[in-house]
Steps between C-alpha positions, in 0.01 A plus 500: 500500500397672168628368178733749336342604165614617143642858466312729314640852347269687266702685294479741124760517298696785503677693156790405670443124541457435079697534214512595111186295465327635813546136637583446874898491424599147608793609755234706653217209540781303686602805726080534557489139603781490725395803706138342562690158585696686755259690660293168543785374682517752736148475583567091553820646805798467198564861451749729476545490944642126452645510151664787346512696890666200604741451186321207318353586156211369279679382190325302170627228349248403275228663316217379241208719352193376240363796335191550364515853396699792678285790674483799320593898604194562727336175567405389835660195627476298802815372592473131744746261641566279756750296644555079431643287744858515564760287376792450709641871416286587217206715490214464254311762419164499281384823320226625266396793364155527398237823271251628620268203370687304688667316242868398616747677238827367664597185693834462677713330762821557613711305777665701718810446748633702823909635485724643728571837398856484649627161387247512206405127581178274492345543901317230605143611605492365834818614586381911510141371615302625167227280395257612249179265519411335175102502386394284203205719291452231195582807279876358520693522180807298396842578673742626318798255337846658378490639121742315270825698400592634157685252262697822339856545563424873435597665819540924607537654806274702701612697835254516759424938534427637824142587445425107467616464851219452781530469877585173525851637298482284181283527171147493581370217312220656316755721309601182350198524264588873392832341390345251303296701374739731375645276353291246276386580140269790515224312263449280809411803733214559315341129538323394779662387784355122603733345797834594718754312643798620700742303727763720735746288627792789620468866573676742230644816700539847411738562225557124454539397139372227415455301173173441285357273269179551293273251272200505271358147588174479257295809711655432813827762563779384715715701702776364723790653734802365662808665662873352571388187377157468761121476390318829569156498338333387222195633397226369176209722388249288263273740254222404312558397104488775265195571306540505178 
């Protein structure tokens, strides 16, 4: 039997893909990584005929990126991942994306869980028959650990719109980072972004409100939701010093 090998997507990015600074837009690199992750599962028999056909869904729960620089409008990328070996119900998943020298510009990993879209609990992989088969390349980067909250007692609301709904039927978790971004001082959107860290612990559905907390931690900005008194997310984006 063959060993399963890494994905592979070449990709360019598009206008569309990159922001004020003609930067891959981070919301977008996630949403880029995610599709290539789940069209590798398909490929390894965990598609879309036993998951989301059958009512189970690919959710993430945690997510960590080290980046070295973010593609530009235009540049060819290659986009790779591949699966690590399953923990009880967690999935880990490796990613880079690498130039065209084959220099690797972003490293990531995410862990990644199975729900039920009807009682919108954990499913226990054996129990639907999905098993993803984990490969170990030696290009492995940490996993990702839960960002510490905001100290502030600074709290306002935000109510989840329509448009940041996906299939699944709750906030797609990349739009997380267009919130933060939004959101932290603008002097720090024009730094370089270094590392990510993002924890989802419950889904936020459409029109929920739920409540925020932001914090400048040194160059690392915090961002942290909770609703009727439950953890939602919290999310930390680290940026390089400032030059003076």
């Amino acid at each position: 039997m063959n060993m399963p090998e890494p994905f592979e997507r070449d990709y360019r990015i598009a206008y569309s893909d990159t922001d004020i600074k003609r930067q891959l837009r981070l919301s977008r690199l996630f949403t880029l990584l995610q599709e290539a992750a789940t069209d590798h599962a398909a490929l390894l028999g965990a598609g879309r005929e036993k998951t989301l056909d059958r009512g189970i869904l690919w959710i993430v729960t945690l997510q960590q990126a080290t980046v070295r620089r973010m593609p530009v409008y235009d540049e060819p990328v290659k986009i790779v991942t591949w699966p690590g070996k399953p923990k009880h119900v967690l999935f880990p998943r490796y990613y880079r994306i690498i130039d065209k020298r084959g220099d690797a510009l972003i490293e990531a990993s995410s862990l990644w869980a199975l729900m039920d879209q009807n009682t919108r609990k954990a499913v226990f992989p054996e129990q639907c028959g999905i098993l993803v088969p984990g490969m170990q390349t030696g290009m492995e980067t940490a996993l990702p650990r839960a960002p510490k909250p905001p100290l502030t007692e600074e709290t306002f609301a935000f109510t989840v719109p329509y448009s940041y709904i996906d299939q699944n039927g709750h906030m797609n978790n990349t739009r997380y980072f267009d919130l933060a971004e939004d959101r932290m001082p603008a002097a720090l959107r024009a730094r370089r972004l270094c590392g990510v860290q993002t924890e989802y612990s419950r889904e936020a559905r459409p029109d929920e409100t739920i409540t925020l907390k932001k914090e400048l931690v040194g160059d690392t900005f915090l961002l942290a939701g909770e609703s009727e008194g439950q953890k939602l997310f919290r999310l930390a984006l680290s940026y390089a010093p400032e030059e003076f």
